[in-house]
Wavefront OBJ file of the C-alpha trace (Angstrom):
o trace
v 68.320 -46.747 -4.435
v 66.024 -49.749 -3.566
v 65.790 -48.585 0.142
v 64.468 -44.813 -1.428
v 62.136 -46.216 -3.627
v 60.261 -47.373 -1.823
v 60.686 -44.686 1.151
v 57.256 -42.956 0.026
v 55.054 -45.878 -1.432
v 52.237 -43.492 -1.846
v 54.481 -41.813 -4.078
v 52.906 -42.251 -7.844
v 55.009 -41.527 -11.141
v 53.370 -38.530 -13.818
v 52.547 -41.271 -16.058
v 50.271 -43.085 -13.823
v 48.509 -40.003 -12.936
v 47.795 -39.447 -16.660
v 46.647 -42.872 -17.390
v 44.237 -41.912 -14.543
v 42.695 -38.779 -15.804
v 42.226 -40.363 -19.223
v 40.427 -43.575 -17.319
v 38.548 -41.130 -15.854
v 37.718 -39.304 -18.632
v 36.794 -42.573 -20.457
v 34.200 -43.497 -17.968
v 32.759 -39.867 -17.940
v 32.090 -40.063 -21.309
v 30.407 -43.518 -20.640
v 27.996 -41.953 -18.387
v 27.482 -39.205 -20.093
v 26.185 -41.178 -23.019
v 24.019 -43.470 -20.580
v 22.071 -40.212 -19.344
v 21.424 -38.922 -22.772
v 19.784 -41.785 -23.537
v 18.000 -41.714 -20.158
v 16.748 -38.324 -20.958
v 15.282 -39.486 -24.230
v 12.087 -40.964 -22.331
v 9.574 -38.970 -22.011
v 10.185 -37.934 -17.998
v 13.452 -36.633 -19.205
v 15.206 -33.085 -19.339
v 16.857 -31.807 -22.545
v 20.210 -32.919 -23.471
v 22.871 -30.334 -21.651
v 20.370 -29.801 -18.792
v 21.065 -30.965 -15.876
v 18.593 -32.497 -13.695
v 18.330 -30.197 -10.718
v 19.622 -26.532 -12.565
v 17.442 -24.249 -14.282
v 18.945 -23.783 -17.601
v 21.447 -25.670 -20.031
v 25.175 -25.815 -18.655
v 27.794 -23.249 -19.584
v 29.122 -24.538 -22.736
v 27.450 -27.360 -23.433
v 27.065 -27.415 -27.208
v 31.042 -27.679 -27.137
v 31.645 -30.045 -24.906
v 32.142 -33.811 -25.778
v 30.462 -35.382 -22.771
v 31.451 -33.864 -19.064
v 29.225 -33.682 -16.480
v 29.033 -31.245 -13.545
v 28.591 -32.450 -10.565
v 25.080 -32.453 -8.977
v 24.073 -29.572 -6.677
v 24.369 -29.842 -3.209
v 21.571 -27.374 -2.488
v 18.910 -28.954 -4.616
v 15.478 -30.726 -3.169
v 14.238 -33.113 -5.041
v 10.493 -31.900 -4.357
v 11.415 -29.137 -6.556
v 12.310 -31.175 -9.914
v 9.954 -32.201 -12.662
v 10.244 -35.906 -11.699
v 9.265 -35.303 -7.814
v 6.104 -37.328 -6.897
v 3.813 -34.403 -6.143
v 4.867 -32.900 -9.606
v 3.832 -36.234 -11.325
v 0.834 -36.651 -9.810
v -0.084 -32.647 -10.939
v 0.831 -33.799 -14.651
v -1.257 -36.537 -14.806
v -4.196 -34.794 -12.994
v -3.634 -32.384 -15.513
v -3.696 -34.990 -18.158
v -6.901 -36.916 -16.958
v -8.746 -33.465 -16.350
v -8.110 -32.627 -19.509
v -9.432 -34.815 -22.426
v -7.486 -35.130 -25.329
v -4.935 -32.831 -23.964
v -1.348 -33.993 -23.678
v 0.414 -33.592 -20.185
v 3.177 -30.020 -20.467
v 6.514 -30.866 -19.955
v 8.526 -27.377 -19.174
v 11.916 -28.935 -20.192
v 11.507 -31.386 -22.711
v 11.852 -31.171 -26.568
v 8.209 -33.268 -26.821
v 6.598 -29.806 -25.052
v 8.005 -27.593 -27.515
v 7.061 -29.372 -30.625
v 3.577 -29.803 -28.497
v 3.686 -26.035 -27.976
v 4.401 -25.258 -31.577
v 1.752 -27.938 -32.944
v -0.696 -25.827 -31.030
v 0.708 -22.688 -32.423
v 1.829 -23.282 -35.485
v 2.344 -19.341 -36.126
v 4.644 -18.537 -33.295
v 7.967 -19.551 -34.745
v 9.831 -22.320 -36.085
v 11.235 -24.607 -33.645
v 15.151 -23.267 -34.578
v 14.198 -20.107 -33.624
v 12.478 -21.240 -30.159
v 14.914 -20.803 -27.606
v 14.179 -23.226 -24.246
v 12.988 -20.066 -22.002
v 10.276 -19.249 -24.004
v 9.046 -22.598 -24.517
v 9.265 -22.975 -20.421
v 6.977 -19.611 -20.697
v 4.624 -20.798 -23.373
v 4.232 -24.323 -21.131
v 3.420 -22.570 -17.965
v 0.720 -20.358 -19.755
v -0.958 -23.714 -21.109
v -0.454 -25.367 -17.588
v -2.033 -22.306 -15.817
v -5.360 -22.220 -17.570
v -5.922 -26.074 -16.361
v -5.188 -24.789 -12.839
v -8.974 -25.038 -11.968
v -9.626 -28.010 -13.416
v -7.218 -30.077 -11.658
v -8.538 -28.226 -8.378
v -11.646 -30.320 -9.313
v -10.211 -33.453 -10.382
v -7.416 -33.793 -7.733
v -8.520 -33.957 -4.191
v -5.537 -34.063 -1.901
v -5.148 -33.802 1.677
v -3.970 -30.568 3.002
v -0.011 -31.686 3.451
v 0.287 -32.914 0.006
v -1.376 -29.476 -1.617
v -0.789 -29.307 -5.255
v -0.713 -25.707 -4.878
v 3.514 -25.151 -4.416
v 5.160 -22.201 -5.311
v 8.420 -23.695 -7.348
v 5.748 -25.405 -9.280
v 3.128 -22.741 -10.514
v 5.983 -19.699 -9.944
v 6.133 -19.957 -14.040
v 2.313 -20.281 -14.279
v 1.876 -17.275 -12.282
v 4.917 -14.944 -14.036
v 3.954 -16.747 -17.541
v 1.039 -13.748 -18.754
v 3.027 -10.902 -17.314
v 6.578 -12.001 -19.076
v 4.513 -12.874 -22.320
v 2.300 -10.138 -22.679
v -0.182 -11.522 -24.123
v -3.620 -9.288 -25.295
v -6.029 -12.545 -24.726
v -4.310 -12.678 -20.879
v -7.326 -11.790 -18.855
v -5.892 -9.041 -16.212
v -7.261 -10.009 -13.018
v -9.736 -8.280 -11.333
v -9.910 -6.255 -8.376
v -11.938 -7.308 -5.148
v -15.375 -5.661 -5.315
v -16.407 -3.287 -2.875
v -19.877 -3.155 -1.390
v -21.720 -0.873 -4.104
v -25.260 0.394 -4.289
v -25.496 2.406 -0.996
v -26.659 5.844 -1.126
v -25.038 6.550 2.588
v -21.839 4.930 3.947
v -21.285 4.070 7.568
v -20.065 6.843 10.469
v -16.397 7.180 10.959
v -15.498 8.151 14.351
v -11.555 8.105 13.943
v -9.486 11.269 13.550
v -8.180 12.151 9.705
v -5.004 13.399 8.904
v -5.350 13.496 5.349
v -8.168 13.143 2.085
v -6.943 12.931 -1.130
v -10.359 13.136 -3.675
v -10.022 12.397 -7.178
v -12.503 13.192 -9.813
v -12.689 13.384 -13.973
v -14.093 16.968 -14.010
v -12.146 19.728 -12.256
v -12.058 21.075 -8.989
v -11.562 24.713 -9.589
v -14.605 25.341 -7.873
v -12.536 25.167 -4.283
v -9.787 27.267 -5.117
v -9.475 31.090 -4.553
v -12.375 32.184 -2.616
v -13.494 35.727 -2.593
v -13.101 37.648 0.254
v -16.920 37.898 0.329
v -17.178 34.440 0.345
v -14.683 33.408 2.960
v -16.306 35.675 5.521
v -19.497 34.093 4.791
v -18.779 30.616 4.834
v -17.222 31.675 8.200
v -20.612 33.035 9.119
v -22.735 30.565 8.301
v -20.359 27.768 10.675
v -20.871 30.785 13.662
v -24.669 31.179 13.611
v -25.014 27.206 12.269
v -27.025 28.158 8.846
v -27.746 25.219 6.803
v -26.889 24.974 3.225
v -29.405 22.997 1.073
v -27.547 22.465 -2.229
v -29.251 20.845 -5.335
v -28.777 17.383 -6.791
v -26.575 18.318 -9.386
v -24.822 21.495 -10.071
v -23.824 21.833 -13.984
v -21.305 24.948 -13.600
v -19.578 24.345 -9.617
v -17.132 27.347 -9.915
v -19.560 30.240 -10.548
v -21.652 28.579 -7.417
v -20.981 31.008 -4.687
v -23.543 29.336 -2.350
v -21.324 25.747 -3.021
v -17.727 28.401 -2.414
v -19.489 29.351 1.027
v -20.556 26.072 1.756
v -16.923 24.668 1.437
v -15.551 26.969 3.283
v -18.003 26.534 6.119
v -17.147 22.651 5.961
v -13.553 23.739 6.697
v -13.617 25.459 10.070
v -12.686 23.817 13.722
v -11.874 24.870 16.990
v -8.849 23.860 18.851
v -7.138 24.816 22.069
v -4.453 25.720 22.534
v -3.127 27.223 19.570
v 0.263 28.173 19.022
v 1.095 29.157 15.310
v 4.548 28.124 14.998
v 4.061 24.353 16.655
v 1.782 21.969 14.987
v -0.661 20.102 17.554
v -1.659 17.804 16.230
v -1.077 14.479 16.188
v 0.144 14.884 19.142
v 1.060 10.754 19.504
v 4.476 10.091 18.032
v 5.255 14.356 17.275
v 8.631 14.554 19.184
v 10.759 14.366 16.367
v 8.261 17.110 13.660
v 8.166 19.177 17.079
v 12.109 18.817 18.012
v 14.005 22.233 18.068
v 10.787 24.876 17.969
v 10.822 27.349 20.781
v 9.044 26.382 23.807
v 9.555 29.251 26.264
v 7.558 27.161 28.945
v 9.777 24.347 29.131
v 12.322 25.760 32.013
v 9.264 27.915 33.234
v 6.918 26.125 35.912
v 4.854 29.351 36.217
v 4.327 29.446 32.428
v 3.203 25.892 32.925
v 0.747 26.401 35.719
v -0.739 29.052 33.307
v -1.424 26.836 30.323
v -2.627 24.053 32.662
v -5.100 26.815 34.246
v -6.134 27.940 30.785
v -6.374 24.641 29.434
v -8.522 23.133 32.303
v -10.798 26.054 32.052
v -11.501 25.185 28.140
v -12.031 21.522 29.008
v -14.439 22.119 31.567
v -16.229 24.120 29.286
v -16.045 21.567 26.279
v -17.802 19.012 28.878
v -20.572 21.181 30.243
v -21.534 21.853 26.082
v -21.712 18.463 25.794
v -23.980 17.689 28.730
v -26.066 20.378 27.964
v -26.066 18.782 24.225
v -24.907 21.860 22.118
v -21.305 20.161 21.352
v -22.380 16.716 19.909
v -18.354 15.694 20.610
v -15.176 16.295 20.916
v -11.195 14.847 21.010
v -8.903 15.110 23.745
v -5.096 14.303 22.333
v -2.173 13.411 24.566
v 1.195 12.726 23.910
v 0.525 9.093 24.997
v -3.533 8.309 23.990
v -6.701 10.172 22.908
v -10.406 10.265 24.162
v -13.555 10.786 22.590
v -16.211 12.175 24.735
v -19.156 11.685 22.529
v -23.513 13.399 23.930
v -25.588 11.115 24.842
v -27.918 9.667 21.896
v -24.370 9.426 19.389
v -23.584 5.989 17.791
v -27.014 4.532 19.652
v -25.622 4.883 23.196
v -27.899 6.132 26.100
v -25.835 8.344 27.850
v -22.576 10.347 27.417
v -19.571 7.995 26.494
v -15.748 8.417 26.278
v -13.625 5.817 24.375
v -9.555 5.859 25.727
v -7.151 4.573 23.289
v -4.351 3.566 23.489
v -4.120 2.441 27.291
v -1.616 0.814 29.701
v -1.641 -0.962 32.443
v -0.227 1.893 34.593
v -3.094 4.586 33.670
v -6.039 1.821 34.081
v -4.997 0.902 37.584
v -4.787 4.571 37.854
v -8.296 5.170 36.783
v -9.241 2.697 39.226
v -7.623 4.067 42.178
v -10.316 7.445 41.314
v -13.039 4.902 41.658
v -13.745 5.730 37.181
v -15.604 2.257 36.285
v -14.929 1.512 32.727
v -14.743 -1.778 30.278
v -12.913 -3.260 27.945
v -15.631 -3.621 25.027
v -13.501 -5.246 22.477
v -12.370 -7.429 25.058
v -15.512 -8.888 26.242
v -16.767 -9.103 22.828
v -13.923 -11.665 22.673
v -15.331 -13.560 25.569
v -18.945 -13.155 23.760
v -17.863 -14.802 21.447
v -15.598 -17.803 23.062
v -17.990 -18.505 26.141
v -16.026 -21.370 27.363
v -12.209 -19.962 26.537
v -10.126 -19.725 29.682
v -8.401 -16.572 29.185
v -8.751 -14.213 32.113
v -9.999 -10.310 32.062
v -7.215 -8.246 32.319
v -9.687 -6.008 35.066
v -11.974 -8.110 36.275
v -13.445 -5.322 38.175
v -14.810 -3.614 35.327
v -17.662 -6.000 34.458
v -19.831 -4.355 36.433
v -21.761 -1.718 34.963
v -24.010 -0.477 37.534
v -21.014 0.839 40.164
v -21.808 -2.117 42.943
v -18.368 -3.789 42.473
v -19.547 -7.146 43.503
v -17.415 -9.016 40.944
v -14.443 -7.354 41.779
v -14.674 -8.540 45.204
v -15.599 -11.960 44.411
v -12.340 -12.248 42.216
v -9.916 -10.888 45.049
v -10.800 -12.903 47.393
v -10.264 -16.075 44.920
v -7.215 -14.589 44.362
v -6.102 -14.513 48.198
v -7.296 -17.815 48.736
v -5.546 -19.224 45.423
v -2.437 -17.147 46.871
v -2.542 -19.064 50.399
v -3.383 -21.953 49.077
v -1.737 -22.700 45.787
v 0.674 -25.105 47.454
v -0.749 -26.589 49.849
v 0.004 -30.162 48.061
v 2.887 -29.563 48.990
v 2.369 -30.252 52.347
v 0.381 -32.778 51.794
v 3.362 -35.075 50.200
v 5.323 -33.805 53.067
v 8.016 -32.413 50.304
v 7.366 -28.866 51.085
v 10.889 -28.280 52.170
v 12.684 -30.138 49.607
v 11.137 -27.831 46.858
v 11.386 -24.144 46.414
v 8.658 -22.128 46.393
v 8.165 -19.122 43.613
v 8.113 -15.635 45.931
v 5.368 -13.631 45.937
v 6.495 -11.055 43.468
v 6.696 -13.973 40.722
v 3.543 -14.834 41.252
v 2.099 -11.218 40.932
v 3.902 -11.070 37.777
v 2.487 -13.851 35.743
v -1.014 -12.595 36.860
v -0.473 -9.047 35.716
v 1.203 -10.543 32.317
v -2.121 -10.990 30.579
v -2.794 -6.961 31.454
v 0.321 -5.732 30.383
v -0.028 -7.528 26.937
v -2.793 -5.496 26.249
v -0.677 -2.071 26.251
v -0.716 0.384 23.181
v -2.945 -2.366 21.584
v -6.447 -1.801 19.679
v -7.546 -4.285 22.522
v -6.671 -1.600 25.277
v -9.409 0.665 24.493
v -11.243 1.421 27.572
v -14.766 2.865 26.854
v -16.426 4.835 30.518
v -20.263 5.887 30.721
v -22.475 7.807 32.245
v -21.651 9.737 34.936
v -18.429 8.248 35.234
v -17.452 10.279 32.498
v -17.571 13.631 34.918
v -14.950 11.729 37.259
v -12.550 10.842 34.049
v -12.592 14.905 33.510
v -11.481 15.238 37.130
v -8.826 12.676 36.415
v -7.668 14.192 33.523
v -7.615 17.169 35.160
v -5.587 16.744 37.894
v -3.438 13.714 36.020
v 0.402 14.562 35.647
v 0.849 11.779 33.430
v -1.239 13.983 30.584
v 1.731 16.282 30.289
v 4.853 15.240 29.194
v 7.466 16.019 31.553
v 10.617 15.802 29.076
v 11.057 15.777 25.399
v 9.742 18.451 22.737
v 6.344 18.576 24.082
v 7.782 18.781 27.571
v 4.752 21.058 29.569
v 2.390 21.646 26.534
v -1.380 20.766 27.535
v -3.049 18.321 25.615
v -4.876 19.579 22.245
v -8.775 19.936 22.374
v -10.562 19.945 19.217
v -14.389 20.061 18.476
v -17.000 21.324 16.161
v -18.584 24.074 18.199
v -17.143 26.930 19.744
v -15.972 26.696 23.461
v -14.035 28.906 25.702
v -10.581 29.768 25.271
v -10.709 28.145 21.722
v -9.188 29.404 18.425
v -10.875 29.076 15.008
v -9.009 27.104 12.497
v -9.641 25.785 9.577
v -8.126 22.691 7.425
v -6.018 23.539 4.753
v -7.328 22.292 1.020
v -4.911 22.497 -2.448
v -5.701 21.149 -5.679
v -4.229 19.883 -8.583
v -4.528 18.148 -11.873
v -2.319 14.823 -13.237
v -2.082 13.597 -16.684
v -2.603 9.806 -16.542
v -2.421 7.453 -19.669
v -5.161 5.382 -20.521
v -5.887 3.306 -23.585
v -6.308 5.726 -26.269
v -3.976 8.139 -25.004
v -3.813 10.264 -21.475
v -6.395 11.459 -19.856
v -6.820 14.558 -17.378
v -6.994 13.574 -13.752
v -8.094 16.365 -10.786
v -7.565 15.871 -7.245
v -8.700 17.882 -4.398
v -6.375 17.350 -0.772
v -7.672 18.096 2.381
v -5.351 17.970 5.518
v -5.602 18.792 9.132
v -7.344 17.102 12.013
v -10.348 16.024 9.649
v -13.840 15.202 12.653
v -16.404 12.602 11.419
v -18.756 16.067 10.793
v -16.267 17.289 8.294
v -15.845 14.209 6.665
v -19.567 13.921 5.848
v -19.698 17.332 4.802
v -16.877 17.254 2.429
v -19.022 14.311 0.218
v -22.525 16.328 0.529
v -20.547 18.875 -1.400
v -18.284 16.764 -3.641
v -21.648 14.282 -4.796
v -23.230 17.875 -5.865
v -20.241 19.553 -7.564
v -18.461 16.533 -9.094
v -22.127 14.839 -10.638
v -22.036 11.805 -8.200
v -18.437 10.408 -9.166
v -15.787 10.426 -7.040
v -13.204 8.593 -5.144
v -11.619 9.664 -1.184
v -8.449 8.135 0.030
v -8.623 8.307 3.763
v -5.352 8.474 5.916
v -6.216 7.640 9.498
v -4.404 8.593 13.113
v -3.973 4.952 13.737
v -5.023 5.004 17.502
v -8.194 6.428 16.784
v -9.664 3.753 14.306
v -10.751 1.778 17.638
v -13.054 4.706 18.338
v -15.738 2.761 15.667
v -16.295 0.443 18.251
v -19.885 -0.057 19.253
v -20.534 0.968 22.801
v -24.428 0.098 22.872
v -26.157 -1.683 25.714
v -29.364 -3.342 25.699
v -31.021 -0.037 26.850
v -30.854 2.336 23.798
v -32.576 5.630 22.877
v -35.270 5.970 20.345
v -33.353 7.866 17.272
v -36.331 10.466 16.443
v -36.241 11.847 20.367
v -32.058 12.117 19.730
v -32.221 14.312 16.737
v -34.697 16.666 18.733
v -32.349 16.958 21.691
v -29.191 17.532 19.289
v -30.997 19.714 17.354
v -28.816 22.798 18.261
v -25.229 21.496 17.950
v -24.921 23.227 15.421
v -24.343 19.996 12.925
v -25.929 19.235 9.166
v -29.503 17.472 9.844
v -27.994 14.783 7.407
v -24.453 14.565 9.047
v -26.066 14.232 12.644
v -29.061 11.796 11.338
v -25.407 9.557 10.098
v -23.560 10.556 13.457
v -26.515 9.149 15.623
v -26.399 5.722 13.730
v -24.727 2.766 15.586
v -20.835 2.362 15.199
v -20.486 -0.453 12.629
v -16.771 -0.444 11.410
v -15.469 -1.949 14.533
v -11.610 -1.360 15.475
v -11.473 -0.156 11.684
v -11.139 3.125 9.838
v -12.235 3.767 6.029
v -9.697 3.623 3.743
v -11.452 4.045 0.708
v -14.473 5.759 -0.245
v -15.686 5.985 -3.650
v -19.309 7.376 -5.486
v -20.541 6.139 -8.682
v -23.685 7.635 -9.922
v -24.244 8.508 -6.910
v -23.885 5.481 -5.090
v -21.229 4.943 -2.182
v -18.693 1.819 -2.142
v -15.777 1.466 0.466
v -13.016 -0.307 1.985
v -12.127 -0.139 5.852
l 1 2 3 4 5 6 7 8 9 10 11 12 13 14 15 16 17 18 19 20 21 22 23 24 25 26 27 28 29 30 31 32 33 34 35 36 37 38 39 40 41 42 43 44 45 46 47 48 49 50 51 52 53 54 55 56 57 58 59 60 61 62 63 64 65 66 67 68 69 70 71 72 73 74 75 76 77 78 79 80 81 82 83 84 85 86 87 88 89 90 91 92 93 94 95 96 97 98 99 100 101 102 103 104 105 106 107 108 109 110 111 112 113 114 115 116 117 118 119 120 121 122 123 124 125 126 127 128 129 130 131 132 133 134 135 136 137 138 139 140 141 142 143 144 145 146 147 148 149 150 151 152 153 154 155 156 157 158 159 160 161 162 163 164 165 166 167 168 169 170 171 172 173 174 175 176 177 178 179 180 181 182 183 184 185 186 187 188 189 190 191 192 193 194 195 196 197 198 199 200 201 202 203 204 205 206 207 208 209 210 211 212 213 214 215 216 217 218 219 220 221 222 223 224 225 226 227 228 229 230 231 232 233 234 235 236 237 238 239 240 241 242 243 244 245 246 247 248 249 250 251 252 253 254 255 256 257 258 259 260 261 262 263 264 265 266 267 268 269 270 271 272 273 274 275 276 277 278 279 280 281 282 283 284 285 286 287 288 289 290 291 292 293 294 295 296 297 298 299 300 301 302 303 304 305 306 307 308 309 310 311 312 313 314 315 316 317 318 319 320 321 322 323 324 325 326 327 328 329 330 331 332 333 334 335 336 337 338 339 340 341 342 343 344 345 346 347 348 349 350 351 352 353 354 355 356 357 358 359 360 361 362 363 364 365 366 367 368 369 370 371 372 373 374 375 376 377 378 379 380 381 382 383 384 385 386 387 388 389 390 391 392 393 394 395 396 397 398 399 400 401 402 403 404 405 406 407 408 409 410 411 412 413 414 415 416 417 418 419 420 421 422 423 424 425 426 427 428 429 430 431 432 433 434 435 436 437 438 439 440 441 442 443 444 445 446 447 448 449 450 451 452 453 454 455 456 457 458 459 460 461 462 463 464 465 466 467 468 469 470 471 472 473 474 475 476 477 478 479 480 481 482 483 484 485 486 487 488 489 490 491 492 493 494 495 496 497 498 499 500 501 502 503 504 505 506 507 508 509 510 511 512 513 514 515 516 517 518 519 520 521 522 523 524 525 526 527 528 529 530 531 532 533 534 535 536 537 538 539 540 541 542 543 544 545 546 547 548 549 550 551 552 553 554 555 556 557 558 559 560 561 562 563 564 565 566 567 568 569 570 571 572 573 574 575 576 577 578 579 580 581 582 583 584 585 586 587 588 589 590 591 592 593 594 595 596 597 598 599 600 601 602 603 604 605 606 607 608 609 610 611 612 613 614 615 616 617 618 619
């Protein structure tokens, strides 16, 4: 029996293993106690809390004395007694005179709190989360005085989130009436015009106080009207202020008239546009032309006819522009004297590397403008053009030259010190076609990006019409818009081209306001919305809604580059361009806006809003 006692001596009898849980237990309790009475300073947590949770543990009340072990997970940066946390309280404290430093979980804050307050509640009846609450909101309105008073460097920031999270949740959880709401950036107010914007609309959503029933159900009489006045270009003069709108029938006619565009082709059952990212809205309509290559060859022939058409009325300055929209990128071919250029421009956007190289090959010099505005602007950065060939303006190609021939001699000569240490054959050499590739990787980052735009002048611009033209890439040669020609759309009439006109609907909201709900009218306009349209639409609006209104503005995305500013130092005098576009048939105060340098950049509006009859917007 000796010999299998003490076979196992790890062996240990149920009564020892008792005595050790109640040892255990014993010196729990110990420590227990010994943090209590830690806590009771003033950098201590309530009794029950433990140091790194967020609330009181389960049961606590009950419990005689057990602590839970600490969590694994915690950081000490994001308890109370962290340094950055101390040095925030007594920043607080010494910004602050007289004011005594919040402590979120402490029983000293909350009879702080309630000294302050003395008609909140009793301190029974304060539970610990809203006395975290009412802490934060007395921490948070110090927040700009210890910006003053503490000065730290940028690593040590006093600005962390676990520490002002409360601060910043503390007005919304309270609710509080004396809780300033915060208030919303300011936009640029007291304008009586607001810039050009050249990018393509899909949608306007106006909203006004006073009703819009002015634009709905049009007489037949006034319909055909409106239509005739957009024909034979009549100007409508409207007065400042029109007190009844819907029994206006020269404001009905004018509306209508804003409404009408020309696009080619047309096809009623297929919508056209956008035409970038439409596969899937234009998946499973009937395209009889898709197996047909003689149907195809007949839309091309149709559709280059109308294009050459669109260009010769904008030479001869009786289109002021129009919008040619691919399945892969859109152009803007803009007469000459429009957004302060000298000549006739087209903007491309977005581009590739494949269909700039192309361009090239058809001798089409263009530039990069928001791309050498970025080398304006860095003069001594190192990044190279991704076309160095296009710097040239004036159609020498001098540049161009230069750079090939320092890239042949950087290509025979990149390794030569190589030779030189004689260790040429002991190390490999990249091939050629690695080399090539990390020089075209700079170009091909800029593909489908605002940066891609490519903006061609002058009489360059008759060569991109060839190219476009005679371009198989413009056609899609699979997919749901496999063989349709690209979509033309412009203000003025051309050949081959189909009235149309954007579609309007509106509508009235109930929205609740202080004293109760209040009516709220909104007008929608949708369809490929031009810059003339755009302007039209608020001549109109500032007469029939009495100079208050607000326009939320849904871009095409790859047209908000068009607002770049294509100017050169040459630029035409602006009374001599509004004499030579006087017969586009555009509104003398939407062309006099149209002729105005682009100022938005690679941005669209977003927001457009009139307050006694002043213009404020966002881009």
């Amino acid at each position: 029996m000796s010999e299998l006692a003490g076979y196992s001596p790890s062996f240990k009898r149920p009564a020892e293993i008792m005595r050790l849980r109640r040892k255990r237990a014993r010196s729990e309790a110990g420590l227990g106690s010994g943090r209590s009475n830690s806590e009771s300073s003033p950098r201590g947590g309530l009794s029950g809390v433990r140091r790194f949770s967020p609330g009181p543990l389960r049961g606590s009340e009950s419990r005689a004395g057990g602590v839970k072990r600490r969590n694994p997970f915690a950081n000490i940066e994001n308890t109370y007694s962290s340094p950055r946390k101390r040095t925030t309280s007594e920043c607080v404290s010494e910004a602050v005179p007289g004011r005594v430093s919040v402590e979120p979980e402490g029983e000293n804050a909350t009879l702080r709190i309630l000294s302050r307050n003395p008609n909140r509640t009793k301190p029974e009846e304060l539970d610990l989360f809203t006395a975290r609450l009412l802490g934060a909101e007395a921490l948070s309105k110090d927040i700009k005085k210890v910006q003053e008073a503490c000065s730290l460097p940028e690593d040590e920031s006093l600005f962390e989130e676990d520490l002002f999270s409360e601060a910043q949740t503390a007005p919304s959880l309270i609710a509080s009436p004396r809780v300033p709401i915060p208030a919303l950036q300011e936009l640029p107010s007291g304008c009586t015009e607001f810039p050009a914007d050249w990018s393509l609309k899909t949608r306007l959503l106006f909203t006004s106080q006073l009703p819009f029933t002015w634009a709905e159900h049009l007489k037949a009489q006034e319909e055909a009207q409106g239509l005739s006045q957009h024909c034979r270009a009549a100007v409508s003069t409207l007065p400042h202020s029109i007190p009844e709108p819907r029994s206006s029938s020269e404001l009905r006619c004018a509306f209508q008239q804003s409404l009408v565009y020309w696009q080619h082709p047309s096809l009623p059952w297929l919508q056209l546009f956008p035409r970038i990212g439409a596969e899937r809205r234009l998946a499973g309509k009937c395209a009889p032309w898709a197996q047909d290559e003689a149907l195809q060859q007949l839309l091309m022939s149709e559709w280059s006819v109308s294009f050459t058409s669109l260009y010769n009325l904008l030479r001869s300055r009786l289109c002021p522009y129009f919008y040619l929209c691919t399945y892969q990128f859109t152009v803007l071919f803009r007469a000459a004297g429009l957004a302060g250029s000298e000549g006739i421009t087209a903007l491309i956007s977005p581009t590739t590397r494949g269909l700039r190289e192309a361009m090239k090959m058809e001798g089409i010099e263009f530039t990069l403008p928001l791309l050498e505005e970025r080398k304006r602007r860095n003069p001594g950065g190192s990044e190279p053009s991704p076309d160095g060939e296009q710097e040239s303006e004036d159609g020498d190609g001098n540049p161009a030259q230069v750079n090939s021939d320092e890239d042949d001699d950087e290509d025979d000569g990149g390794f030569s010190w190589l030779e030189e240490m004689g260790v040429q054959d002991k190390i490999k050499k990249p091939d050629t076609i690695s080399i090539k590739l990390c020089k075209e990787h700079s170009e091909v980052r800029l593909d489908h990006k605002p940066e891609s735009v490519v903006l061609v002048k002058g009489t360059n611009t008759f060569t991109l019409l060839n190219f476009l033209i005679n371009c198989k890439s413009v056609v899609a040669a699979a997919g749901a818009q496999a063989g349709l020609p690209p979509t033309l759309l412009a203000p003025a009439a051309f050949r081959g081209a189909t009235m149309q006109t954007l579609k309007a609907r509106s509508s009235n909201v109930k929205m609740q306001v202080q004293t109760g709900y209040r009516d709220q009218f909104s007008l929608e306009i949708t369809g490929p919305v031009m810059p003339h349209s755009l302007h039209n639409l608020t001549l109109l609006l500032k007469s029939a809604q009495q100079g208050a209104f607000s326009t939320g503005l849904y871009s095409h995305e790859p047209t908000a580059v068009f607002n770049t500013d294509p100017r050169t130092q040459g630029e035409c005098t602006k009374e001599s361009v509004l004499q030579d576009l006087g017969g586009c048939g555009l509104h003398p105060e939407t062309l006099q806006k149209l002729v105005e340098p682009a100022v938005l950049g690679k941005s669209a509006l977003r927001q457009l809003d009139m307050n006694e009859y002043k213009y404020s917007w966002k881009s």
